[in-house]
C-alpha positions, 0 to 999 in steps of 0.5 A, a space after each residue: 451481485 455487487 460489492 455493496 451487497 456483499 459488504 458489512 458496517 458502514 461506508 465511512 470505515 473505507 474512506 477513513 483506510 483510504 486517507 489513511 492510505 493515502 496520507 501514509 502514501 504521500 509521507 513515503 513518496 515524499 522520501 521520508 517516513 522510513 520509520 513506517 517501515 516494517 523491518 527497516 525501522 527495527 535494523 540496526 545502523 549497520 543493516 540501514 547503511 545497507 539501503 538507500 533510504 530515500 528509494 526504498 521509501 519511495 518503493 515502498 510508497 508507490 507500492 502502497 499508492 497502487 493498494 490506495 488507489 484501489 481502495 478509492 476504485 471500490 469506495 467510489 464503486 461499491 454500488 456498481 463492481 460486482 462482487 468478484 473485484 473483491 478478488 482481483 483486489 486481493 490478487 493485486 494485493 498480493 502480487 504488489 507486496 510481492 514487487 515491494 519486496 522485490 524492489 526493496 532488496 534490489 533496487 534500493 540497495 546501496 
């Protein structure tokens, strides 16, 4: 059983997320676009001089470059995975959200 058998609606829906993906993506690792960021958009000036603003956008865009890339892997193979990567893409998912919050409360700190 492959992806394509297990999928509903149509195929345009994935390629749209993914370049929605991977514009977001290159917005973020290009260092700006900090307002995209959840949390960090909202804080208050105090809080944002807390961050170097450049890395965290550019954490946050690498993370999201990772969730992207898979995106493409199962656009371009969804006649050919098996079912079960559905699996490993949400295990990946999950554990890179995990890295970005870590990163992003370490590393970008000022």
């Amino acid at each position: 059983m492959t992806l394509k058998d297990v999928s509903n609606g149509p195929d345009w829906i994935i390629w749209i997320v993914f370049a929605a993906f991977a514009v977001i993506s290159i917005i973020l690792l290009s260092g700006h676009g900090a307002n995209m960021i959840a949390g960090y958009n909202s804080a208050g000036k105090e809080e944002k001089n807390r961050f170097n603003e450049k890395k965290l956008c550019r954490v946050v865009g690498g993370g999201l470059s990772v969730i992207t890339v898979l995106i493409f892997i199962m656009a371009i193979g969804e006649s050919v995975l098996p079912a079960s990567f559905s699996n490993v893409f949400i295990v990946v998912v999950v554990v890179d959200c995990a890295a970005i919050i870590v990163l992003s409360n370490t590393v970008c700190r000022r």
